[in-house]
C-alpha positions as a printed NumPy array, in Angstrom:
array([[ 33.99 ,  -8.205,  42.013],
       [ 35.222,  -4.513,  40.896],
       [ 32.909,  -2.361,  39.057],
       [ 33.648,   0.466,  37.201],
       [ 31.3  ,   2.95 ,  35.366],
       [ 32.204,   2.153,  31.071],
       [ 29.504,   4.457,  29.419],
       [ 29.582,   4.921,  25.99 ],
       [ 30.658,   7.621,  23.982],
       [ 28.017,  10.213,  22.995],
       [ 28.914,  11.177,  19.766],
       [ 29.606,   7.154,  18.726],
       [ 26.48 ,   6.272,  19.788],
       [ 23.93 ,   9.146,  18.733],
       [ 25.954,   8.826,  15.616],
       [ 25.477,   4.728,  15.439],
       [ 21.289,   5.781,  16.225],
       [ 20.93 ,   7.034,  12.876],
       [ 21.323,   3.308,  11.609],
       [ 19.238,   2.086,  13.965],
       [ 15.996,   0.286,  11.911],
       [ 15.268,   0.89 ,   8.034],
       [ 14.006,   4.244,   8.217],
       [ 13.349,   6.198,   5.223],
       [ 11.491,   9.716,   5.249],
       [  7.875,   8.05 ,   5.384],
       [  9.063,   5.81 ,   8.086],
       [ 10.645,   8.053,  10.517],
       [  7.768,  10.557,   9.62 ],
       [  5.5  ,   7.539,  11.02 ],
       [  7.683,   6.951,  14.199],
       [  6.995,  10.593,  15.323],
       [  3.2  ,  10.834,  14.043],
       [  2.943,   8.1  ,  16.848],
       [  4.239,  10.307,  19.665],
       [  1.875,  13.057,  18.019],
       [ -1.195,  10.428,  18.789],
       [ -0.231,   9.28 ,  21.961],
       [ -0.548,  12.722,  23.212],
       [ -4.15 ,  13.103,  21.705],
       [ -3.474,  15.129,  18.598],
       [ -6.179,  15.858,  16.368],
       [ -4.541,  17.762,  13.787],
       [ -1.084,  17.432,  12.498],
       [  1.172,  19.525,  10.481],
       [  3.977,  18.264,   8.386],
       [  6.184,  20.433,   6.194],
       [  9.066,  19.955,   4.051],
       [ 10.142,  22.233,   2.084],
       [ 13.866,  23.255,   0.873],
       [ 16.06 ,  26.823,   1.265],
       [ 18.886,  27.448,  -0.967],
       [ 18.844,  23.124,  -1.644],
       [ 19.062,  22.676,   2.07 ],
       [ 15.959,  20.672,   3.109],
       [ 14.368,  21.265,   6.659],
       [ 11.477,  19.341,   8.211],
       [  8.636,  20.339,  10.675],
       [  6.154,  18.528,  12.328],
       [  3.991,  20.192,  13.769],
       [  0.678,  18.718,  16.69 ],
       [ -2.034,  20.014,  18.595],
       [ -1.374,  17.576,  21.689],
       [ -1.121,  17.824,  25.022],
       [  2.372,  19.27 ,  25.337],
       [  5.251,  18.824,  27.755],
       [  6.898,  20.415,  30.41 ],
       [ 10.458,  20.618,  30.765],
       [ 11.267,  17.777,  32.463],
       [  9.458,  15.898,  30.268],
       [ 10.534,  16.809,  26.985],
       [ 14.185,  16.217,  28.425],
       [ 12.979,  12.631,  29.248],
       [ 11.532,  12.261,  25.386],
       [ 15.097,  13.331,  24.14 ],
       [ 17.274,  11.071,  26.922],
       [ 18.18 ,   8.057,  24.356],
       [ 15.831,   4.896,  25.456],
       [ 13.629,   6.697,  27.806],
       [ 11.568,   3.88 ,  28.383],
       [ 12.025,   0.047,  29.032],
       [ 10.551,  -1.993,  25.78 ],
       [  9.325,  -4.634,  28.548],
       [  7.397,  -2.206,  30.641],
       [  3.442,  -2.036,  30.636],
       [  2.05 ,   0.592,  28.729],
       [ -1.623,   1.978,  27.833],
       [ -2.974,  -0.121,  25.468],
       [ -3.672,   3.12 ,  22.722],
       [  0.891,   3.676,  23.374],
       [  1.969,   3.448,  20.271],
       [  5.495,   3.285,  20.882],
       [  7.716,   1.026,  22.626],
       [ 11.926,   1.553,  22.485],
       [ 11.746,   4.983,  23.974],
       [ 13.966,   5.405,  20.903],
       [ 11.637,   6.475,  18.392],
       [ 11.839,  10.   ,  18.082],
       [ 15.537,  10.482,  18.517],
       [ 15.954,   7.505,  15.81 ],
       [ 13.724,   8.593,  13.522],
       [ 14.534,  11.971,  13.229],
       [ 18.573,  11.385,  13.727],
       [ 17.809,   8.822,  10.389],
       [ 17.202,  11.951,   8.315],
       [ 18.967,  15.082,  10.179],
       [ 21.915,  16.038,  12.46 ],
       [ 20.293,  18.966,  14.074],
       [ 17.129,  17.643,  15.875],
       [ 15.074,  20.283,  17.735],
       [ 12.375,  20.129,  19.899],
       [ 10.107,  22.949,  21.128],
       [  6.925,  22.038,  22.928],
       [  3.856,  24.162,  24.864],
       [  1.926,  22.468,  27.748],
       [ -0.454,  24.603,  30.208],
       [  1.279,  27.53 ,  27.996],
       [  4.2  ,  27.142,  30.035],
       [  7.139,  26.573,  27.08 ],
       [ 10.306,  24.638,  26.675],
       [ 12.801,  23.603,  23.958],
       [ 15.749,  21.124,  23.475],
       [ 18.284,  20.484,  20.935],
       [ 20.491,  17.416,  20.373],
       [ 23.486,  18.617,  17.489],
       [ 25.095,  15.672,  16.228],
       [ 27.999,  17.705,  15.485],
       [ 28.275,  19.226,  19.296],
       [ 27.382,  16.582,  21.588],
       [ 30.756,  15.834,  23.855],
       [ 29.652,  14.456,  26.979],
       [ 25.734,  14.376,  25.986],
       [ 26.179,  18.116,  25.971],
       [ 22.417,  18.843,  24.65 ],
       [ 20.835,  22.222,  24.289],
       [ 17.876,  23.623,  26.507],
       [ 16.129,  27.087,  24.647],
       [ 15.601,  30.351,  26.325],
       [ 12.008,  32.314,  26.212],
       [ 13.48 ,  34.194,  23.067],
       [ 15.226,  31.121,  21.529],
       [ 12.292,  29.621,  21.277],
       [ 10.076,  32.552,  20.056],
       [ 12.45 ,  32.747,  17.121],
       [ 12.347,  29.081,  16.422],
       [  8.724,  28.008,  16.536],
       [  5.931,  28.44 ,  14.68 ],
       [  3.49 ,  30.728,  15.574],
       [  0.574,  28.656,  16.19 ],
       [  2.626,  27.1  ,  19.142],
       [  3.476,  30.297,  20.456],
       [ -0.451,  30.807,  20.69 ],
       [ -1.576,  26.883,  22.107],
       [ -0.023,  24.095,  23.46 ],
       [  1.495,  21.375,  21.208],
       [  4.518,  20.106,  20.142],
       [  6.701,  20.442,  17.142],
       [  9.614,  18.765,  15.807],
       [ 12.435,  20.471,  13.517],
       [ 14.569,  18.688,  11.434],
       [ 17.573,  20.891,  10.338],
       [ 20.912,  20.145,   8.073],
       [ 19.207,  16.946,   6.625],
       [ 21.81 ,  15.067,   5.285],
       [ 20.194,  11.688,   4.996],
       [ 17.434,  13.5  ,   2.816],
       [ 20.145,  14.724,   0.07 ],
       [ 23.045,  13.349,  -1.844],
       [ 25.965,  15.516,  -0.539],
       [ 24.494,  18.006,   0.989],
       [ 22.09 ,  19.289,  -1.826],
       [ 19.   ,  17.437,  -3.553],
       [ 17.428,  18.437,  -6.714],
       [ 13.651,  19.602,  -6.767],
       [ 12.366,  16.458,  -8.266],
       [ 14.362,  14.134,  -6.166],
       [ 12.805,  15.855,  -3.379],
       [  9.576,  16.219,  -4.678],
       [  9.439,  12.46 ,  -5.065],
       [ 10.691,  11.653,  -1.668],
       [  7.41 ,  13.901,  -0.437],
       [  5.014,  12.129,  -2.636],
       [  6.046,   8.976,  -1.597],
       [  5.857,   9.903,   1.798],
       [  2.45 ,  11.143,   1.536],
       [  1.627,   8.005,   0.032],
       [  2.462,   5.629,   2.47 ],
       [  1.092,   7.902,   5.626],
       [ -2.164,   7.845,   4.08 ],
       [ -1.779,   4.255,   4.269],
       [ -0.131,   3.477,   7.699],
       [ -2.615,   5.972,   9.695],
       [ -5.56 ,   5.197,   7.42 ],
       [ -7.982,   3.955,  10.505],
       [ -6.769,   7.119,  12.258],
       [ -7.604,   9.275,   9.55 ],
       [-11.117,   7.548,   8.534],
       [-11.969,   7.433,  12.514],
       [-12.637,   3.48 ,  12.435],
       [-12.629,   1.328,  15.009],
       [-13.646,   3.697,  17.458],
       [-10.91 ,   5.919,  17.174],
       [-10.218,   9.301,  17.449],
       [-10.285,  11.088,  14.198],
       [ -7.099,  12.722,  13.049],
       [ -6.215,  14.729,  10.458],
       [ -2.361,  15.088,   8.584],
       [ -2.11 ,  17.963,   6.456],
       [  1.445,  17.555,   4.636],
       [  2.513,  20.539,   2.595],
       [ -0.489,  22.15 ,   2.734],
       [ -2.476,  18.948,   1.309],
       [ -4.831,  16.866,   3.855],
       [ -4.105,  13.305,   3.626],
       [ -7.195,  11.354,   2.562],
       [ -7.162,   7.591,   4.327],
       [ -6.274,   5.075,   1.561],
       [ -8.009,   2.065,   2.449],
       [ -5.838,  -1.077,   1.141],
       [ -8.885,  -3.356,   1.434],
       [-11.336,  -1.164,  -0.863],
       [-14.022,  -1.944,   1.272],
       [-16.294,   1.032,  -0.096],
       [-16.547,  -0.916,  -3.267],
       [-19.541,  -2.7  ,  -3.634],
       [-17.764,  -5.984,  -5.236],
       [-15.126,  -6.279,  -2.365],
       [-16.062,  -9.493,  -0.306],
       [-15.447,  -9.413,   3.308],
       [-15.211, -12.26 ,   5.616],
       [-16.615, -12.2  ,   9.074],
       [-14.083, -10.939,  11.688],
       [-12.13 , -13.563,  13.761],
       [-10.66 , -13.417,  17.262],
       [ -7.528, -15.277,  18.281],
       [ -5.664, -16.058,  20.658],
       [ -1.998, -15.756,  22.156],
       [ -0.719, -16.104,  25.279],
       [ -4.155, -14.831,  26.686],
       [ -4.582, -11.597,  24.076],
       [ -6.82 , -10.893,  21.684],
       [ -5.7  , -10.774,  17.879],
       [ -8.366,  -9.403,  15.18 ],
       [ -8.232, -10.522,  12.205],
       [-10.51 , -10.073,   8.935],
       [ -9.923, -11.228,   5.433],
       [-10.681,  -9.785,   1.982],
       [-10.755, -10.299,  -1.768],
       [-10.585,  -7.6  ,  -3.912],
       [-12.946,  -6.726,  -6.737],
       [-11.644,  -7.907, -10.398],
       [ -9.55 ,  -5.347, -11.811],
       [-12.311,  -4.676, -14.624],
       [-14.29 ,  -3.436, -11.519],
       [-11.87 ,  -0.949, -10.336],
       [-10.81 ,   2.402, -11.608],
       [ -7.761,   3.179, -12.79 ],
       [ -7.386,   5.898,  -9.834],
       [ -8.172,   2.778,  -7.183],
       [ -5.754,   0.593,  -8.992],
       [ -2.547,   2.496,  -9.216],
       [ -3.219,   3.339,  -4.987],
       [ -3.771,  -0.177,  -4.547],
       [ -0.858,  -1.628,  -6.592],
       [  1.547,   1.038,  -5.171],
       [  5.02 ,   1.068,  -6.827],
       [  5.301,  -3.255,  -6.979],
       [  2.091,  -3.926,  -8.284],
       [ -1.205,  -6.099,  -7.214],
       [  0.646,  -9.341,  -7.077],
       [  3.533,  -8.114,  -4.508],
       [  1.039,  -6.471,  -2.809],
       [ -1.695,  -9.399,  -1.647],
       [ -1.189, -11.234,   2.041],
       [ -1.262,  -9.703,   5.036],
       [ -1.975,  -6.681,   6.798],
       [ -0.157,  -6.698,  10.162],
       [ -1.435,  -3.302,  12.507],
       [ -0.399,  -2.592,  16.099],
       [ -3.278,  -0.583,  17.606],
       [ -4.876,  -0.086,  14.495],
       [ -1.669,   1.542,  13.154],
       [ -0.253,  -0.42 ,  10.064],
       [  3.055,  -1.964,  10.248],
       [  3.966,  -4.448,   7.717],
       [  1.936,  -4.592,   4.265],
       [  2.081,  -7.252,   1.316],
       [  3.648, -10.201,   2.968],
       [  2.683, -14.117,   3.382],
       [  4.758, -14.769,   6.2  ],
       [  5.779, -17.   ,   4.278],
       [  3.079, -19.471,   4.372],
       [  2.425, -19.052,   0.542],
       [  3.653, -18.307,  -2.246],
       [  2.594, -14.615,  -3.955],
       [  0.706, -16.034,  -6.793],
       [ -1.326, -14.526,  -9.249],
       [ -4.507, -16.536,  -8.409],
       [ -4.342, -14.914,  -4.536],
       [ -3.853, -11.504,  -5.558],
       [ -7.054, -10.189,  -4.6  ],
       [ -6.523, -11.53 ,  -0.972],
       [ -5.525,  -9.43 ,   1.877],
       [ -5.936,  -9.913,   5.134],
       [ -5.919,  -7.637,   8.396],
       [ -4.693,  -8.843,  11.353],
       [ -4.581,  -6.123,  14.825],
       [ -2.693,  -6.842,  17.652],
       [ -2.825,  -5.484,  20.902],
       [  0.863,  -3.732,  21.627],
       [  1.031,  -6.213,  24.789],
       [  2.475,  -8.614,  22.154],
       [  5.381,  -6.911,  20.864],
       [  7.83 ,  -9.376,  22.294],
       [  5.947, -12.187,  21.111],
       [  5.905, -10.717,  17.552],
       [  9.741,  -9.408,  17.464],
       [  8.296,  -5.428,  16.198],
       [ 11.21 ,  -4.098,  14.993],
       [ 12.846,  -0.673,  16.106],
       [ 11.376,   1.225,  13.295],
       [  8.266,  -0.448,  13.469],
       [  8.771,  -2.258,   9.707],
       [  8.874,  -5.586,  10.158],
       [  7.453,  -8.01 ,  12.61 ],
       [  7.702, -12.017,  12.863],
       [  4.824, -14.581,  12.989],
       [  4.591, -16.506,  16.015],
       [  4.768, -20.136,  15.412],
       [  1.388, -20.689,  17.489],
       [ -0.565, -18.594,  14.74 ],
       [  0.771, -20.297,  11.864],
       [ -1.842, -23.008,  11.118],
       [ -4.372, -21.533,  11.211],
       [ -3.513, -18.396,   9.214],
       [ -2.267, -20.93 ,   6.608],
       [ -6.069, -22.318,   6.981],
       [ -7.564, -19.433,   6.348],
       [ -5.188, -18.185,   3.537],
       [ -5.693, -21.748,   1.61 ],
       [ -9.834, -21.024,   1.697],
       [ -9.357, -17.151,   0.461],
       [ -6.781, -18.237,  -2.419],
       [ -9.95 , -20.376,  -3.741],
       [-12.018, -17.261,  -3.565],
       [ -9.638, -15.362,  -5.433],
       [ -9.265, -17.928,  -8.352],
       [-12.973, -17.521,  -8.192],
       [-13.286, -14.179,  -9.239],
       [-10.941, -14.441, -11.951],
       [-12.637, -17.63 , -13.539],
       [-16.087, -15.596, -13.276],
       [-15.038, -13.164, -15.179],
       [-13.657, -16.302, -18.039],
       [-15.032, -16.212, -21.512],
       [-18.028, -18.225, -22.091],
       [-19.252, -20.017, -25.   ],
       [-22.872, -17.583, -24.794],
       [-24.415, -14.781, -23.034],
       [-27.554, -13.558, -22.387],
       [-26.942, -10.516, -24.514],
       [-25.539, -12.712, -27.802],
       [-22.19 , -10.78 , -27.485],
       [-19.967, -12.112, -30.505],
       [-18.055, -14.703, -28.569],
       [-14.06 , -15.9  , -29.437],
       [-15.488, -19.497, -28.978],
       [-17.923, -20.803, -30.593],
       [-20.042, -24.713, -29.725],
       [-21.16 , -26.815, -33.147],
       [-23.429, -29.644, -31.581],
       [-24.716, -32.604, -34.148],
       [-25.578, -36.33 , -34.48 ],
       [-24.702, -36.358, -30.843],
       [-21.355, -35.12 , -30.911],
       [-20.233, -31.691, -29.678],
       [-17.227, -29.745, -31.217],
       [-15.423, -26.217, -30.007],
       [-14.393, -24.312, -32.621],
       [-13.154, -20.706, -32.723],
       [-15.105, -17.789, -34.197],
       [-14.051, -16.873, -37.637],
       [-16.568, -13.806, -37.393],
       [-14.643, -12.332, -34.477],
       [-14.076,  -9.023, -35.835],
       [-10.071,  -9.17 , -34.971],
       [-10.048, -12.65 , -36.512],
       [-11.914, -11.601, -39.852],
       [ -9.496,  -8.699, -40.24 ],
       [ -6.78 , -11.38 , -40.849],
       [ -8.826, -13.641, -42.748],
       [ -9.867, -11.194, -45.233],
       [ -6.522,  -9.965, -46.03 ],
       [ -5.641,  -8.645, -49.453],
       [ -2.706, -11.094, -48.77 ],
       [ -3.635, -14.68 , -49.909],
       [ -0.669, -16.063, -47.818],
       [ -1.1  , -14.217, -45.021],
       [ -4.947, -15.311, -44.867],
       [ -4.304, -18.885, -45.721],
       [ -1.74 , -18.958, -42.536],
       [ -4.018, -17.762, -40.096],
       [ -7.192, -19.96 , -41.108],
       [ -4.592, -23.325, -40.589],
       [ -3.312, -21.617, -37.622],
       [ -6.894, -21.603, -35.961],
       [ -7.717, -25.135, -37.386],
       [ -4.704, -26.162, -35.886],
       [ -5.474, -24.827, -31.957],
       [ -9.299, -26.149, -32.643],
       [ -7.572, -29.804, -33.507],
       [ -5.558, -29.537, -30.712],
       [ -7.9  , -28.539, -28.075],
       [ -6.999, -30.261, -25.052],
       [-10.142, -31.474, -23.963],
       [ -9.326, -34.41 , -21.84 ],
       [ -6.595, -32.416, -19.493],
       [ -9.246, -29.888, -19.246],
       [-11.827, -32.272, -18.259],
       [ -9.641, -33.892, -15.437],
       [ -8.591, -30.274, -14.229],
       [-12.035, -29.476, -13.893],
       [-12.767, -32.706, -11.93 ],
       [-10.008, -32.479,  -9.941],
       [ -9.006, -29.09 ,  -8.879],
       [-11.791, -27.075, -10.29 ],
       [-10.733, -24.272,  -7.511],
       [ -7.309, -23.704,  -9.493],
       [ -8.691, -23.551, -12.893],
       [ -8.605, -20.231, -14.459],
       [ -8.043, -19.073, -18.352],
       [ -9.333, -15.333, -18.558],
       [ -6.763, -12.513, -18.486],
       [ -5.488, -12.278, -14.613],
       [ -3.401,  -9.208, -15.614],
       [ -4.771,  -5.565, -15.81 ],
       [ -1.948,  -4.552, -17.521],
       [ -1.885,  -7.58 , -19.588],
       [ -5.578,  -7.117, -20.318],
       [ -4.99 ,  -3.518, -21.925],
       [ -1.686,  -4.503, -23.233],
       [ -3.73 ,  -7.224, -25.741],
       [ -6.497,  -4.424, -26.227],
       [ -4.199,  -1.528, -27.238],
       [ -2.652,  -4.366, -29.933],
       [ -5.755,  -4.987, -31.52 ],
       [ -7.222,  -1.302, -31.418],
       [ -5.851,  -0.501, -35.11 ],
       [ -7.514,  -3.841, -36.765],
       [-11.006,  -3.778, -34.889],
       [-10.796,   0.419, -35.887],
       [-10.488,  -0.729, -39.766],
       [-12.772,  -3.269, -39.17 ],
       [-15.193,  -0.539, -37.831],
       [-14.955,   1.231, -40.564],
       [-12.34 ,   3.725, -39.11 ],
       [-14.922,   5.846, -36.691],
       [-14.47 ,   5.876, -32.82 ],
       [-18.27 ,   5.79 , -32.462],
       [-18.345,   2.793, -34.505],
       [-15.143,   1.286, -32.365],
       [-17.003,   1.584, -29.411],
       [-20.185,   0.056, -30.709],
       [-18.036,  -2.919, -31.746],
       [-16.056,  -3.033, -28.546],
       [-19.28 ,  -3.104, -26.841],
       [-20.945,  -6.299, -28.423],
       [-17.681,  -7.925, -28.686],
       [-15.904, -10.685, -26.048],
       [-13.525, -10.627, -24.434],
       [-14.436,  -6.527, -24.025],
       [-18.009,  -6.678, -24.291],
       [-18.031,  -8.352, -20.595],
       [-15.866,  -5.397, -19.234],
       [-16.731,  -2.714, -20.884],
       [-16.788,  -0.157, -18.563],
       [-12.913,  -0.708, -17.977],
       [-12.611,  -1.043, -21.519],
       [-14.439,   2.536, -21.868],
       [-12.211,   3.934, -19.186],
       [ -8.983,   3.074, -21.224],
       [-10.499,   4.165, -24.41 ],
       [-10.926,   8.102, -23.094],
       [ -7.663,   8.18 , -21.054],
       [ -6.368,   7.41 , -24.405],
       [ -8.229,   9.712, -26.628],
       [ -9.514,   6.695, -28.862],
       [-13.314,   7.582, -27.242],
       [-16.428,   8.857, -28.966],
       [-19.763,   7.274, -27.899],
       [-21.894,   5.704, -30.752]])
């Protein structure tokens, strides 16, 4: 057989890299943060900032370094085999990662590095790159290039220059680019949030972006008192160990409005329950079922963590950009066990926090019990404050309809369905307010009736509020709401 060399062309190919994955600034960001902690960073610098409407990128470590020869190996396309052994705290795997990442945003990727204060820079130039043609800095090149902290220690830093994938033709507008940042800062905080906290036995890192130092966002809340944790659980494939621990969430009535909107993100609490998947501690997919299940509203508290060891990467399909991963079929059962148990859990919490028919503190209930001669009737409350707004209405009509609108629900109470629900499937049975939003969308509603019906003070509105269901039972949510909204003066 003849053989004949058939390379391909440089420019097609580090042009066809920039496609390679899903990468979008807080994912290619990620990609080289990983390069940052394989080489034992403890601090990490990341800057974006724009001149003239032209943005530019640095990334900046306190690492080890490399020499020459090495950094030229970290910029030769697929430097290392995805099949090959590694140490298991590697956090990469294509040998693509930082020409990928960065190529997803820029054209102009530079590279200056410090290691036993011996220097060395590279450049690849999209536009300039016949033959694989890439740059290697002088002594004085790279003096006028890097930042002056690597000038004085060893580290590496990362320059992304004409960054066309971060503007719309060539130019972005401050608050487009202002939101790409915050976003960005928002989902490192996430990925790296072990590194950052130091769990697990790791080495603590810190990520100052734009001046601001990242605080870890834990997705799992487990500072909160009210979060439930399940014991951790070891499992097996193919011989290697896979952690996993599961979660459920505090009710929403139990969380601040700050822990909320982290925790919901930009999709919300219901797009955001299932699994956790982290290679070496460092997260890689969030919000997703695998789908075992359904996203449901009754498992939106649960989330689960599961680590594996980055010996499993084949098994697992990780993705070039590190995004997305597939569930091996020999993990399936019983992470559809435990997911079935935890959905349970999370209905639990929801019917806890129900409406009951009395309380220990004789809070003016919505439902009310009427027991004589042996027989036992629901009715609801006509002394409900929002209820005897309406009943007391000037208007006759308006009055009349709403006291044969109630006698109609109480008539129609469906008692027997309820009763065979119960008996049945108590674990899916749930009738309080599942919604946070929903929750203060009701409350905002009736905030101008139960205000008349207080006599038209705040102090008197929160004295109400506060002996009155459903709010009386959350009413340190309900006060929360009240002051971000200006409707709060304590009685």
């Amino acid at each position: 057989m003849e053989y004949r060399r058939n390379a391909p062309d440089a420019s097609a190919l580090m042009t066809s890299a920039r496609s390679f994955g899903n990468y979008d600034l807080s994912s290619a960001l990620a990609d080289l943060l990983d390069n940052s902690i394989k080489a034992r960073s403890k601090k990490i610098d990341i800057r974006c900032v724009r001149t003239i409407g032209e943005p530019e990128v640095r990334i900046l470590d306190d690492g080890t370094g490399m020499s020459l020869d090495e950094l030229c190996n970290a910029m030769r396309p697929a430097s290392t085999n995805p099949d090959a052994e590694r140490a298991p705290d590697d956090l990469g795997r294509f040998g693509w990662g930082m020409k990928s990442a960065s190529l997803s945003q820029c054209r102009l990727l530079t590279v200056v590095t410090r290691k036993d204060g011996v220097i060395a820079g590279a450049v690849w130039d999209l536009d300039d790159i016949d033959d694989w043609k890439m740059g290697v800095l002088n002594d004085a090149e790279f003096a006028a290039i890097a930042s002056n902290s690597l000038q004085e220690r060893d580290g590496t830093e990362i320059i992304w220059r004409r960054c066309d994938r971060l503007s719309e033709f060539g130019a972005v507008e401050g608050r487009g680019f202002n939101d790409l940042v915050a976003h960005a800062k928002s989902k490192l905080a996430m990925v790296f949030h072990r590194y950052l906290a130091g769990e697990e036995g790791l080495r603590k890192l810190s990520i100052v972006f734009n001046g601001d130092t990242l605080k870890p966002t834990d997705p799992f809340l487990r500072h909160h008192e009210a979060t439930q944790r399940l014991p951790h659980e070891t499992l097996l494939l193919s011989g290697k160990p896979i952690d996993v621990q599961a979660f459920v969430l505090p009710h929403y009535s139990k969380i601040s409005s700050a822990d909320h909107e982290r925790l919901g993100g930009e999709e919300g609490f219901v797009r955001n329950q299932g699994f956790y998947l982290y290679r070496q501690h460092r997260l890689i997919m969030s919000g997703t079922w695998f789908r075992l299940v359904r996203h449901g509203e009754l498992s939106q508290l649960v989330r689960i963590a599961v680590n594996i060891p980055n010996s499993l990467d084949s098994i697992w399909k990780i993705t070039l950009d590190k995004a997305d991963a597939q569930l091996p079929s020999g993990l399936r059962a019983r992470l559809k066990d435990i997911v079935d148990t935890l959905k349970g859990k999370s209905g639990k919490v929801f019917r806890s926090r129900g409406g009951r028919i009395r309380t220990s503190d004789d809070a003016t209930q919505v439902w009310a019990k009427y027991v004589r001669n042996g027989e036992i009737r629901y009715y609801i409350n006509r002394e409900h404050p929002l209820l005897a707004e309406l009943l007391e209405s000037d208007d006759d009509a308006i009055a009349g309809a709403v006291g044969a609108a109630l006698g109609i629900i109480e008539d129609s109470f469906p008692i027997f369905s309820i009763g065979e629900d119960v008996g049945s499937r108590p674990e899916m049975m749930n009738q309080g307010a599942i919604d946070r939003d929903g929750f203060l969308a009701k409350l905002d509603a009736a905030l101008p009736s139960l205000l008349n019906h207080a006599g038209g003070t705040l102090p008197a509105l929160a004295a109400l509020l506060r002996i009155t269901e459903p709010w009386a039972s959350q009413f340190l949510f309900v006060e929360e709401h009240l002051k971000s909204k200006g409707w709060w003066q304590d009685a």
